[in-house]
TIRO-2110 file (N, C-alpha, C; in Angstrom, 1 decimal):
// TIRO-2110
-13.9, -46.1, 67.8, N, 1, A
-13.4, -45.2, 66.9, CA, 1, A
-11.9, -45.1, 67.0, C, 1, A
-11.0, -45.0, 68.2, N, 2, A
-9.7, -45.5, 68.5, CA, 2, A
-9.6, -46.5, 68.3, C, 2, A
-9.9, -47.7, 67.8, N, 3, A
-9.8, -48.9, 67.6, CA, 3, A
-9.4, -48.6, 65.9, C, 3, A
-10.3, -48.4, 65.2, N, 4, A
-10.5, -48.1, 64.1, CA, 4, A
-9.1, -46.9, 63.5, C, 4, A
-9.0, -46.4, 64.1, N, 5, A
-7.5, -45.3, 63.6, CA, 5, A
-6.4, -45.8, 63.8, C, 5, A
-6.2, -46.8, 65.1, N, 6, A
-4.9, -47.7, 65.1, CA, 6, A
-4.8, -48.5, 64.2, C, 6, A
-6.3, -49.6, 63.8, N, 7, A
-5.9, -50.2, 62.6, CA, 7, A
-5.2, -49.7, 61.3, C, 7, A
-6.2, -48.5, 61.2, N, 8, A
-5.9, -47.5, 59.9, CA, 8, A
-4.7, -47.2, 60.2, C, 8, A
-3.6, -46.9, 61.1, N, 9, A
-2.0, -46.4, 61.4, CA, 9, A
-1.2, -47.5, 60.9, C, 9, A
-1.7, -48.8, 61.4, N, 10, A
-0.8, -49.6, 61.3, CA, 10, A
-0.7, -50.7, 59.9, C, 10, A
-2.4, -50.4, 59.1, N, 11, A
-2.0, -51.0, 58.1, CA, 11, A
-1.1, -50.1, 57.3, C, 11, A
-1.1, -48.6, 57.4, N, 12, A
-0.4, -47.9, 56.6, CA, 12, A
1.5, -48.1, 56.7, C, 12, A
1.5, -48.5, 58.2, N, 13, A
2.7, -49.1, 58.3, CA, 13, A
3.4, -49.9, 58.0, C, 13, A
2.6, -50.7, 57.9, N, 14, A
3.0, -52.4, 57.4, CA, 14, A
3.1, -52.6, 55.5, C, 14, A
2.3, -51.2, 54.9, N, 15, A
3.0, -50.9, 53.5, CA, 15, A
4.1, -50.3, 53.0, C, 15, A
4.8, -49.2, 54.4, N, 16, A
6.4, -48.9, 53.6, CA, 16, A
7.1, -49.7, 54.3, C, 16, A
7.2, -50.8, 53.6, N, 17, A
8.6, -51.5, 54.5, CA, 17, A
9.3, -51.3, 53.2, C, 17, A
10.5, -51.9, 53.1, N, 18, A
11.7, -51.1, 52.6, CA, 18, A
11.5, -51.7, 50.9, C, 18, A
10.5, -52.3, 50.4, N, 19, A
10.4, -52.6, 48.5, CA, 19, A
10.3, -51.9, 47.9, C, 19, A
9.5, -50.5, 48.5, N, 20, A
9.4, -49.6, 47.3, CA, 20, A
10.3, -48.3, 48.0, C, 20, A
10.9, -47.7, 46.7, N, 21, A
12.4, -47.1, 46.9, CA, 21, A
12.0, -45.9, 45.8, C, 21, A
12.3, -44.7, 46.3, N, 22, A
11.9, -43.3, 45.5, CA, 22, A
13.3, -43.1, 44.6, C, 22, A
13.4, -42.6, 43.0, N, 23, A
14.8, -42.6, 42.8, CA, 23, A
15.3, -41.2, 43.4, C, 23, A
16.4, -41.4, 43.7, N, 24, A
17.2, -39.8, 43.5, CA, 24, A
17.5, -39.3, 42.6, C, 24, A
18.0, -39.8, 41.7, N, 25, A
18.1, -38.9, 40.2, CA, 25, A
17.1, -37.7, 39.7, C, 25, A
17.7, -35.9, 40.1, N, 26, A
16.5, -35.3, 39.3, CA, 26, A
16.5, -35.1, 38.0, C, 26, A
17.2, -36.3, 37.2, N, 27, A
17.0, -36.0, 35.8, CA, 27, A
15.9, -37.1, 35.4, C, 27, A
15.4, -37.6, 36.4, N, 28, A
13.9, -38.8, 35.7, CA, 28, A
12.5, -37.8, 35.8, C, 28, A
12.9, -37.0, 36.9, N, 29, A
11.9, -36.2, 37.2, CA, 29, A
11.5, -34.8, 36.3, C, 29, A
12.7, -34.9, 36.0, N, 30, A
12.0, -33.8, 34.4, CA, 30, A
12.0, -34.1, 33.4, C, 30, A
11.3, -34.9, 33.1, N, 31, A
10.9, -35.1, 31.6, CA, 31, A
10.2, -34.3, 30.8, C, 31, A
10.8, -34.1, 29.4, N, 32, A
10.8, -32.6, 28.8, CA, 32, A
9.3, -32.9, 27.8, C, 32, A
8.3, -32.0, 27.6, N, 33, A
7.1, -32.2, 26.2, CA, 33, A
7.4, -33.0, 25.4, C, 33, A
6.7, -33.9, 25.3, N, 34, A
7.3, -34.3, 23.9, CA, 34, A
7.4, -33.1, 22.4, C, 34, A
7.0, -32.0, 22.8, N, 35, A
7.0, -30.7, 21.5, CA, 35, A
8.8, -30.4, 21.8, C, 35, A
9.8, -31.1, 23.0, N, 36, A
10.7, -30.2, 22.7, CA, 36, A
11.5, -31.2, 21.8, C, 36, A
12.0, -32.2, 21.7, N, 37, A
12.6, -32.3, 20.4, CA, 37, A
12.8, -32.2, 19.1, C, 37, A
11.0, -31.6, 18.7, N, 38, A
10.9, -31.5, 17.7, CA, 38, A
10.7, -30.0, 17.0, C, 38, A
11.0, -29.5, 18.4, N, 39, A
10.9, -27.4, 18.9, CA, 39, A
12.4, -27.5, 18.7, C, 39, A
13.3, -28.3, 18.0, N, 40, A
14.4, -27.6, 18.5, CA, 40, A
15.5, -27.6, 19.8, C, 40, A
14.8, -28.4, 21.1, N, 41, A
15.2, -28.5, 22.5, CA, 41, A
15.8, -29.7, 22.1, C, 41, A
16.9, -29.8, 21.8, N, 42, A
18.0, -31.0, 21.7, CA, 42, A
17.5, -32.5, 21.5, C, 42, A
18.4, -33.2, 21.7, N, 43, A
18.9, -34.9, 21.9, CA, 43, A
18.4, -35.2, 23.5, C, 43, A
17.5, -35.8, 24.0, N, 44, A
16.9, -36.0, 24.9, CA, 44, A
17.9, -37.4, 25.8, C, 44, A
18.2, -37.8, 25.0, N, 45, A
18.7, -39.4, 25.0, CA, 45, A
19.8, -39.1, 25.7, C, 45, A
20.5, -38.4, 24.6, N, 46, A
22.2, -38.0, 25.1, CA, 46, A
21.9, -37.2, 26.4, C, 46, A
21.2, -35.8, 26.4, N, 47, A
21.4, -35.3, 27.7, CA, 47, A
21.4, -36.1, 28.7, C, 47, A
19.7, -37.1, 28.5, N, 48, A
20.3, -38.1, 30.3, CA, 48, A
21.4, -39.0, 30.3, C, 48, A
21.9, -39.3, 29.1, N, 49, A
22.8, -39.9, 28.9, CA, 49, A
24.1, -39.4, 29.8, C, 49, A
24.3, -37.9, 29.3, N, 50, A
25.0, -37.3, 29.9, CA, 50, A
25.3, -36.8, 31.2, C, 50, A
24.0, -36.6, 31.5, N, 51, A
24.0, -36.4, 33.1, CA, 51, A
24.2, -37.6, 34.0, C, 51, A
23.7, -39.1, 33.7, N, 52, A
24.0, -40.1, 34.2, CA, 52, A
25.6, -40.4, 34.3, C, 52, A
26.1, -39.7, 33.3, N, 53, A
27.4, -40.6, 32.9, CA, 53, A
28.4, -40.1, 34.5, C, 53, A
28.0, -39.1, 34.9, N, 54, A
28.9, -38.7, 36.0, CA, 54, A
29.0, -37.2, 35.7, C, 54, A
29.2, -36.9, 34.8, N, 55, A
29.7, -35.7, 34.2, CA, 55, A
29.7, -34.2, 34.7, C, 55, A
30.5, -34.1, 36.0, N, 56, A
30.2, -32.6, 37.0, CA, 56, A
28.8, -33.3, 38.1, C, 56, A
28.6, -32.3, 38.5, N, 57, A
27.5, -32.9, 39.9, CA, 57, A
26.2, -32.3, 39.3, C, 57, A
24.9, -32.9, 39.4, N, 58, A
24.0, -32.5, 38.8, CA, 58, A
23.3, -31.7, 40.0, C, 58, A
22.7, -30.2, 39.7, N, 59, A
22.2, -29.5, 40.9, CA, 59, A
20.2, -30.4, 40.5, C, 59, A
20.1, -30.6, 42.5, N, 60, A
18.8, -31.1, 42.0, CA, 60, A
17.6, -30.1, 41.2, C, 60, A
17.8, -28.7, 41.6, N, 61, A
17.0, -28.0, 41.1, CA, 61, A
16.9, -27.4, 40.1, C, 61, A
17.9, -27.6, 39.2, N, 62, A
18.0, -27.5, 37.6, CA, 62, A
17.7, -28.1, 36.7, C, 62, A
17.2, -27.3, 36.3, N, 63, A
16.2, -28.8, 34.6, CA, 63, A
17.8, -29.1, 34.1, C, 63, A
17.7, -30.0, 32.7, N, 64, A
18.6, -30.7, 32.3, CA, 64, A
18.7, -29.5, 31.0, C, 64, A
20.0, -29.4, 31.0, N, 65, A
19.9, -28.5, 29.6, CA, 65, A
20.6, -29.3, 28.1, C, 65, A
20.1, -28.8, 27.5, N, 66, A
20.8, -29.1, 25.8, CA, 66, A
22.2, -28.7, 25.2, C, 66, A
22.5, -28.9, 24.5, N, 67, A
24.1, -28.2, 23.7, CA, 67, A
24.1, -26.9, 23.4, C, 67, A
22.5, -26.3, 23.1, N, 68, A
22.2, -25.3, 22.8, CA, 68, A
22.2, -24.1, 23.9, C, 68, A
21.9, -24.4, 25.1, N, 69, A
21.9, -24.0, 25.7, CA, 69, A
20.7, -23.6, 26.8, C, 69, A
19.7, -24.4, 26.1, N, 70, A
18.3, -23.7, 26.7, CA, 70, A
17.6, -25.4, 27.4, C, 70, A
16.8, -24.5, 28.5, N, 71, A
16.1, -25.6, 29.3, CA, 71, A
15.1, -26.6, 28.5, C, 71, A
15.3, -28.3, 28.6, N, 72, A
15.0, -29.0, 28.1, CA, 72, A
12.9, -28.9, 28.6, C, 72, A
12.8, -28.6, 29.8, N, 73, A
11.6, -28.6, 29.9, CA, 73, A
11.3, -27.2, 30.3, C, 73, A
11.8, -26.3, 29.4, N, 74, A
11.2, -24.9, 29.0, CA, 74, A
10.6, -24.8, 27.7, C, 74, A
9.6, -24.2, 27.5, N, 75, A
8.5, -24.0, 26.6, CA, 75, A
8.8, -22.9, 25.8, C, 75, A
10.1, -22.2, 26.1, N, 76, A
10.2, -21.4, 25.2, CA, 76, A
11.8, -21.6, 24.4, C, 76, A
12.2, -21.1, 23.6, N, 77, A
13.9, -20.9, 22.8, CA, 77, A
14.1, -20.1, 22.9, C, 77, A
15.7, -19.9, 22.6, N, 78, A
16.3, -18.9, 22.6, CA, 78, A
16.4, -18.8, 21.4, C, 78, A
16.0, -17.8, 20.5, N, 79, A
16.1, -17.9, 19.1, CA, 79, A
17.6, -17.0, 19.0, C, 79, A
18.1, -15.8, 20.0, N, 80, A
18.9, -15.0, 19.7, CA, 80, A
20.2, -15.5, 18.3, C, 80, A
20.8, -16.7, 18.3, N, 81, A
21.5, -17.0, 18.2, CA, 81, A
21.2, -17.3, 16.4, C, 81, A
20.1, -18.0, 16.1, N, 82, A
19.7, -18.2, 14.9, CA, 82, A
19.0, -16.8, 14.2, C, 82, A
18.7, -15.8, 15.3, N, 83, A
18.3, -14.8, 14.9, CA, 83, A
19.6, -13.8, 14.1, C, 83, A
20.5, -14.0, 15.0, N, 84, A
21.3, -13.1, 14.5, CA, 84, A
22.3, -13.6, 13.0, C, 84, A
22.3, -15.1, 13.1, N, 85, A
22.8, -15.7, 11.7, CA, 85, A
21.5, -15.2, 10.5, C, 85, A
20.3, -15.7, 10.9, N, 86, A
19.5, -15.2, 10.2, CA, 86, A
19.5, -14.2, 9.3, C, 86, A
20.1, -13.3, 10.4, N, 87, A
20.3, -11.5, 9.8, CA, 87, A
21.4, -12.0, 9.3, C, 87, A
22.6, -12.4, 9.2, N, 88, A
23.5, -12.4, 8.3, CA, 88, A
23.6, -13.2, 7.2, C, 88, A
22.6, -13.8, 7.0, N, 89, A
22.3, -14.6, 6.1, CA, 89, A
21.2, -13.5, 5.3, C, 89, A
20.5, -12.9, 5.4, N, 90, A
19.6, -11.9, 5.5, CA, 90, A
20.3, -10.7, 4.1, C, 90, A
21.3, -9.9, 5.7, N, 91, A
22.1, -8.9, 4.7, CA, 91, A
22.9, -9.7, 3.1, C, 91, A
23.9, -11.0, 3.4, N, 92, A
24.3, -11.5, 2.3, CA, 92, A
23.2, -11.1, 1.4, C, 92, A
22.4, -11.8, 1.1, N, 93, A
21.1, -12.0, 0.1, CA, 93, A
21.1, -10.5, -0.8, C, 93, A
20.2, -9.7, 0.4, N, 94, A
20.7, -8.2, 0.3, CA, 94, A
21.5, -7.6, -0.8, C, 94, A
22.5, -7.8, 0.0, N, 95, A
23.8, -6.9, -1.1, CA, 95, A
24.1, -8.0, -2.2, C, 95, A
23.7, -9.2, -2.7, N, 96, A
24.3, -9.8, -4.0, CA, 96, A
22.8, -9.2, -4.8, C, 96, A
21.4, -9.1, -4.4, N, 97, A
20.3, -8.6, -5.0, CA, 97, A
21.0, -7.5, -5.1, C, 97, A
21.3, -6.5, -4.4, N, 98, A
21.8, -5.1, -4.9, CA, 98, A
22.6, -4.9, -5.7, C, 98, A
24.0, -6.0, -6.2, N, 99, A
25.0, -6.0, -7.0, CA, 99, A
23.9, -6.0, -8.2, C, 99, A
23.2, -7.4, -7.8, N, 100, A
22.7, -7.7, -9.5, CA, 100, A
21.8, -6.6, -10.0, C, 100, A
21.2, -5.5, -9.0, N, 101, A
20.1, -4.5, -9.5, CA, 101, A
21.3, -3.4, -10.3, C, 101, A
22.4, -3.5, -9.4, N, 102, A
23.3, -2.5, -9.9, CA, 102, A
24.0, -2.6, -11.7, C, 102, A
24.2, -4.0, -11.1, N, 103, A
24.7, -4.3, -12.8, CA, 103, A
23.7, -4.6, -13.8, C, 103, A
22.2, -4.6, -13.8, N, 104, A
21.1, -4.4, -14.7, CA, 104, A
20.6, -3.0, -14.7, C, 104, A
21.1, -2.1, -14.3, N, 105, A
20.8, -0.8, -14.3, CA, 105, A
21.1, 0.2, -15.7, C, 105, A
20.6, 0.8, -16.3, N, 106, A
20.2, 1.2, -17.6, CA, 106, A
20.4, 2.9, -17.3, C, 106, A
21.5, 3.3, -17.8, N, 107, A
21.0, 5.2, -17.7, CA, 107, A
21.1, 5.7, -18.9, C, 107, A
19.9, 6.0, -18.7, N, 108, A
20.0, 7.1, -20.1, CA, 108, A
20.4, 8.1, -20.3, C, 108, A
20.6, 8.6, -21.5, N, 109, A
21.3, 9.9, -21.5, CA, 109, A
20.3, 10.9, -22.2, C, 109, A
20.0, 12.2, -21.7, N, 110, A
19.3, 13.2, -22.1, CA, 110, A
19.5, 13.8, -23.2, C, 110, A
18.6, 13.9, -24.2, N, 111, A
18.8, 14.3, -25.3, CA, 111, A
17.7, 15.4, -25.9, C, 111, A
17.8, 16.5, -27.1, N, 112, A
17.0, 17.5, -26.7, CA, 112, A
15.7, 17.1, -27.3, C, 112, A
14.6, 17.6, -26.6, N, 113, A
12.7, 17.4, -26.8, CA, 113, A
13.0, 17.8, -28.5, C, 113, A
12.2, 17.1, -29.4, N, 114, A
11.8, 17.6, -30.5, CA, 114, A
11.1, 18.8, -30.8, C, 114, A
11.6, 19.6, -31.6, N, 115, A
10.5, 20.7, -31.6, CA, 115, A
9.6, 20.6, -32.2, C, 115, A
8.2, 21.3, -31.6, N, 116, A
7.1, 21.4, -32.3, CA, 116, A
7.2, 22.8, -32.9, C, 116, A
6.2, 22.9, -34.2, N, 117, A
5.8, 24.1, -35.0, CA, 117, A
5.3, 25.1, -34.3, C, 117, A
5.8, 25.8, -34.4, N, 118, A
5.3, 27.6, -33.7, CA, 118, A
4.0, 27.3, -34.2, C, 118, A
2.6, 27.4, -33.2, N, 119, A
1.3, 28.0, -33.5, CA, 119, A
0.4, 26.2, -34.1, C, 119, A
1.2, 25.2, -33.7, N, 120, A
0.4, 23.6, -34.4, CA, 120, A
0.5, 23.5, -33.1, C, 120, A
-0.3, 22.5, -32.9, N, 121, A
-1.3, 22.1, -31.5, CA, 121, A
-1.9, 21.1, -31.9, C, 121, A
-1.2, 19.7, -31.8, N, 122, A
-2.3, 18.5, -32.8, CA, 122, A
-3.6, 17.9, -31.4, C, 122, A
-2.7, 18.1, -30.3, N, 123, A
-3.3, 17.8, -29.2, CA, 123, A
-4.9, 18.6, -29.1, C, 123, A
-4.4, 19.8, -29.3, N, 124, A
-5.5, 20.7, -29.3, CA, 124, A
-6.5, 20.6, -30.6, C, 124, A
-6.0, 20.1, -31.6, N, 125, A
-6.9, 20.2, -32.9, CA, 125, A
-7.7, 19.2, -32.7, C, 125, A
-7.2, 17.9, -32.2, N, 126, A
-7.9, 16.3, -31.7, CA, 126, A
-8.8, 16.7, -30.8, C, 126, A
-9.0, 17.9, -29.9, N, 127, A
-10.1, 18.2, -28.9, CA, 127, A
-11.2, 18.7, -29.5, C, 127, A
-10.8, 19.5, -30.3, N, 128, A
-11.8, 20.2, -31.6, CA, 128, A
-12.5, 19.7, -32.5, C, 128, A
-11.9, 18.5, -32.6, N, 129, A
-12.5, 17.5, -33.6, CA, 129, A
-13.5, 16.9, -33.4, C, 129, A
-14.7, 15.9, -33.8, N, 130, A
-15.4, 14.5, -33.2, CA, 130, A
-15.3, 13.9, -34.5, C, 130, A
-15.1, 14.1, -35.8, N, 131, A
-15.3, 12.9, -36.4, CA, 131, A
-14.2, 11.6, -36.2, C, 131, A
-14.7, 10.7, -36.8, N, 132, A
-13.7, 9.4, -37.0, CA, 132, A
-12.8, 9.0, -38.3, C, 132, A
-11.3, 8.2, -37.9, N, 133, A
-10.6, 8.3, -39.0, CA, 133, A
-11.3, 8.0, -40.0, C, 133, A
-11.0, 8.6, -41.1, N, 134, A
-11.8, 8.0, -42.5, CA, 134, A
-13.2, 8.6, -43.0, C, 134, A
-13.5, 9.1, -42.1, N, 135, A
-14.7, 9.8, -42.6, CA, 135, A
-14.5, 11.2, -42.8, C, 135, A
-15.0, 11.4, -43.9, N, 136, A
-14.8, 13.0, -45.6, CA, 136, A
-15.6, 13.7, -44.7, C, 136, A
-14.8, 14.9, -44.7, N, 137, A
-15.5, 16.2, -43.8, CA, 137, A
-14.9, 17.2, -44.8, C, 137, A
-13.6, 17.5, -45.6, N, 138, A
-13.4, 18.0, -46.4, CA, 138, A
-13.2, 17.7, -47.7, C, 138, A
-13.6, 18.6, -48.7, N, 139, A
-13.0, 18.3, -50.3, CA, 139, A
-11.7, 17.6, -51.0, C, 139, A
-11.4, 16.5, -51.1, N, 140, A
-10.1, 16.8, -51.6, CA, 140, A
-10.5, 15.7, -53.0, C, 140, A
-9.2, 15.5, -54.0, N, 141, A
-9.2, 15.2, -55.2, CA, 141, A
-9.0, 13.7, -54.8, C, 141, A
-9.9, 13.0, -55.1, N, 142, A
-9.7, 11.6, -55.6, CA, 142, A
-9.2, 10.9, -56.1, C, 142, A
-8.4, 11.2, -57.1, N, 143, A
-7.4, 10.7, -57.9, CA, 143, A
-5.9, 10.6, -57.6, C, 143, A
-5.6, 11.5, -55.8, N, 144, A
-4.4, 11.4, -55.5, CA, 144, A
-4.3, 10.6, -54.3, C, 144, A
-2.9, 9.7, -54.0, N, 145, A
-3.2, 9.1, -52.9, CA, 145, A
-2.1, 9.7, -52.0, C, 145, A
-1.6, 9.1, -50.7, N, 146, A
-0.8, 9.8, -50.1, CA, 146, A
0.3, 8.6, -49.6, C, 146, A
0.5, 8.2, -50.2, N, 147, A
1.5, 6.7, -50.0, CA, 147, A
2.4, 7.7, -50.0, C, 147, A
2.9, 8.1, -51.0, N, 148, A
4.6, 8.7, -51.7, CA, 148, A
4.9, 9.9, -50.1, C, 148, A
3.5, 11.5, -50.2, N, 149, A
3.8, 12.3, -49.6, CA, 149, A
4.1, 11.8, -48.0, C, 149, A
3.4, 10.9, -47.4, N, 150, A
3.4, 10.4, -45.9, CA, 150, A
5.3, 9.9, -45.5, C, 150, A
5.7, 9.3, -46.3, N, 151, A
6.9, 8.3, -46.6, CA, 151, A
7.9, 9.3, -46.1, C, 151, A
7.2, 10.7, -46.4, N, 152, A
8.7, 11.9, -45.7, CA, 152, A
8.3, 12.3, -44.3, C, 152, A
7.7, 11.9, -43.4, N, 153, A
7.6, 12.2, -42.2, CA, 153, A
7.5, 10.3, -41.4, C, 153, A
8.3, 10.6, -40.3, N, 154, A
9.2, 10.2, -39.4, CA, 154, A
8.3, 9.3, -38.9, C, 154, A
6.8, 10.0, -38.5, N, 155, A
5.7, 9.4, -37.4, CA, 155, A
4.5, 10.4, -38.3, C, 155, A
3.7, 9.4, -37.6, N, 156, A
1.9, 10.3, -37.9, CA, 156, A
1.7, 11.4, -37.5, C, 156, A
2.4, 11.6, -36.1, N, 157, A
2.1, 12.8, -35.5, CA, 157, A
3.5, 14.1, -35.7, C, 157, A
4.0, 14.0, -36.3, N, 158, A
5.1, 14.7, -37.7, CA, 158, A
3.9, 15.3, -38.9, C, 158, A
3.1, 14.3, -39.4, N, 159, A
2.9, 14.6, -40.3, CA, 159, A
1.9, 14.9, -40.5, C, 159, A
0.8, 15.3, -39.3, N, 160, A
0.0, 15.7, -38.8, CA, 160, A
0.3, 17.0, -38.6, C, 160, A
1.0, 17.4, -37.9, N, 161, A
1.9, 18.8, -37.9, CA, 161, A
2.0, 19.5, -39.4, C, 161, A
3.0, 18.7, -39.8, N, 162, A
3.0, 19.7, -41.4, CA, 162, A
1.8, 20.0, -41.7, C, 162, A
0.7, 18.7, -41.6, N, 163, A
-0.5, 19.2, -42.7, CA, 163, A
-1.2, 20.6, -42.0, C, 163, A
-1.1, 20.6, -40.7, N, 164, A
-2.0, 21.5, -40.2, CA, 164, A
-1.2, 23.0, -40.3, C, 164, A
0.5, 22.8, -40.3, N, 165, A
1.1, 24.1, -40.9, CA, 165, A
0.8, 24.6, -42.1, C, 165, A
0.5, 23.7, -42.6, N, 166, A
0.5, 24.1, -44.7, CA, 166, A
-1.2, 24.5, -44.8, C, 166, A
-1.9, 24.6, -44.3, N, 167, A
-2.9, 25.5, -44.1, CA, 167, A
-4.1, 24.1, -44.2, C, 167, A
-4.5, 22.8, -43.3, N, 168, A
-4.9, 21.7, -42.9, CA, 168, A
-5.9, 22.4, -42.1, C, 168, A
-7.1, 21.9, -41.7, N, 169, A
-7.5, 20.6, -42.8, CA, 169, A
-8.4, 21.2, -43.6, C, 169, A
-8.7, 22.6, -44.1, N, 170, A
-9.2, 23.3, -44.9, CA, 170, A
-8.6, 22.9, -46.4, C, 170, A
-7.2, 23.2, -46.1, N, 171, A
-6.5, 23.1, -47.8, CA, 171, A
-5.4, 21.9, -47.4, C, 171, A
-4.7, 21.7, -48.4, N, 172, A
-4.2, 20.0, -48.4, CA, 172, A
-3.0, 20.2, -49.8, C, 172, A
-2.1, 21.4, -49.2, N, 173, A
-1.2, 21.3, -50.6, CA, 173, A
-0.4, 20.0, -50.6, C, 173, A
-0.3, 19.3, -49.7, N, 174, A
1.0, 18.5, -49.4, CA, 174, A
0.6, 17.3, -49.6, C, 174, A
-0.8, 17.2, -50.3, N, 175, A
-1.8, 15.5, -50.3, CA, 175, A
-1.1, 14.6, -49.4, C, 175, A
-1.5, 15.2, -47.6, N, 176, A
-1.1, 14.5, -46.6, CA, 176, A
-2.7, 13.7, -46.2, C, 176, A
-3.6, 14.3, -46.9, N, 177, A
-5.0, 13.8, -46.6, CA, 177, A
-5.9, 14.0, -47.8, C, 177, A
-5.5, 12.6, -48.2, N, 178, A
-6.2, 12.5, -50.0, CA, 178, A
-7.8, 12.0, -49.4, C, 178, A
-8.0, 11.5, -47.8, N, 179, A
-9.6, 11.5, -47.7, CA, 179, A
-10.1, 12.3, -46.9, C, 179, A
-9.9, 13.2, -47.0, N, 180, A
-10.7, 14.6, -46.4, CA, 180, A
-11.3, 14.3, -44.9, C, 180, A
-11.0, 13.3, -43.9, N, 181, A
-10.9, 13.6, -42.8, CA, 181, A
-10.5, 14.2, -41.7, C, 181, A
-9.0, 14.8, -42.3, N, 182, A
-8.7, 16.1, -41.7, CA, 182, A
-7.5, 15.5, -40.7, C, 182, A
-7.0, 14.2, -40.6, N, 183, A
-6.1, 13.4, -40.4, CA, 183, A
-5.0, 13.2, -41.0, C, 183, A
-3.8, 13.5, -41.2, N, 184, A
-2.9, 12.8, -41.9, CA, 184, A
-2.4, 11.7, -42.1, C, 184, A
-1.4, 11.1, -43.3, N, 185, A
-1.5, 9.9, -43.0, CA, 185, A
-1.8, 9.0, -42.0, C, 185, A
-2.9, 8.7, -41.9, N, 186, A
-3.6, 7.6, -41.2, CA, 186, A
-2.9, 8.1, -39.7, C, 186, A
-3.1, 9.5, -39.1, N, 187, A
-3.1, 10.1, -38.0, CA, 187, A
-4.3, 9.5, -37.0, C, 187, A
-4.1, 9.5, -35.7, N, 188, A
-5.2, 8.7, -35.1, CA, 188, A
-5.4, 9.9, -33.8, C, 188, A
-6.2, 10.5, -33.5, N, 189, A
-7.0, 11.5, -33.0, CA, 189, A
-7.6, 10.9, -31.5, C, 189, A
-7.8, 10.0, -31.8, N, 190, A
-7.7, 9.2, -30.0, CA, 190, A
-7.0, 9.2, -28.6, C, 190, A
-5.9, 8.9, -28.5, N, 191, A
-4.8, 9.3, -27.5, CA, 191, A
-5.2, 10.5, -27.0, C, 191, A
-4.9, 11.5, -27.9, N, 192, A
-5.2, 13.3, -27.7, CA, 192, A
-6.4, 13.1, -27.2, C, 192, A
-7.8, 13.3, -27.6, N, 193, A
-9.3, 13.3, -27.1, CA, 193, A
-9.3, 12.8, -25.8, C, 193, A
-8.5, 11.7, -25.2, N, 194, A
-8.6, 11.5, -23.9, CA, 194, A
-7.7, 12.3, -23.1, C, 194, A
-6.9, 13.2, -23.3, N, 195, A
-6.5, 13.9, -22.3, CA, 195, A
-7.4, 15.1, -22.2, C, 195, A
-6.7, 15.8, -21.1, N, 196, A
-7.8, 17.0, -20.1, CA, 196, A
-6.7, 18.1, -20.6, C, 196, A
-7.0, 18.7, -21.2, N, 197, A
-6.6, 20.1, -21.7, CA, 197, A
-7.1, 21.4, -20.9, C, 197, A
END
């Protein structure tokens, strides 16, 4: 069994003789992910480049670093630097969007509510209602039409108003509703019906 350990000592001996040689350089010994040059972690080439060239004393126990500043075989970045351009690239954007919202900006100017007729309520008369435009619920003369009388009010709902002032939709002095639906010119009773009164 001593026989057998000596041999085992001495063949191990007879393999370091002096051909194989450990380097000293610790820049072979950190070789960086291959994810860091494409992370961002610099020129791999030039660093050992640079560290070979002489360039200051290399400490053995420091990884090799980049131009950037961050460890070639560190897994993480230092974004601070791109973060903070970021933001000023950020705000720019910012305030030229804000010029242009400023200079498309529209003010209007207040001007007074139209008045409605003391005691007309079209909104309210449209709640009261259920027929549909065009359909005769009251009397009127067939031989008059309302082209000409409609032509003096502004909007439908103007002229819906008058009719209902002038004593509508019972009477019809102002032939604003020559078809006795109780509408004026081609007033539409819709809109109103859907609101909550």
């Amino acid at each position: 069994m001593r026989l057998t350990i000596i041999l085992a000592c001495g063949a191990l001996t007879a393999c370091t003789t002096g051909d194989v040689s450990v380097p000293s350089d610790p820049i072979l010994y950190q070789v960086p992910p291959p994810s860091a040059s494409s992370s961002g972690g610099g020129d791999f080439t030039s660093t050992i480049e640079n560290a070979l060239g002489g360039e200051g004393v290399v400490n053995p126990g420091a990884p090799p670093v980049n131009q950037a500043g961050t460890p070639l075989d560190a897994d993480t970045l230092n974004l601070t630097l791109y973060t903070i351009e970021q933001q000023k690239v950020d705000a720019r954007i910012a305030e030229q969007q804000l010029a242009q919202a400023r200079s498309q900006l529209v003010i209007v100017q207040p001007r007074s509510v139209p008045r409605a007729q003391a005691g007309v309520n079209i909104a309210l008369y449209a709640q009261q209602t259920d027929n549909a435009v065009g359909e005769r619920v009251y009397a009127r003369n067939r031989s008059l039409s309302a082209g000409g009388a409609c032509g003096r009010y502004a909007s439908a709902d103007e002229a819906q108003r008058a009719f209902l002032a002038a004593g509508g939709p019972g009477d019809d002095p102002r032939n604003l509703d020559p078809d006795g639906d109780g509408f004026a010119c081609g007033w539409d009773p819709t809109p109103y019906r859907r609101l909550r009164l």
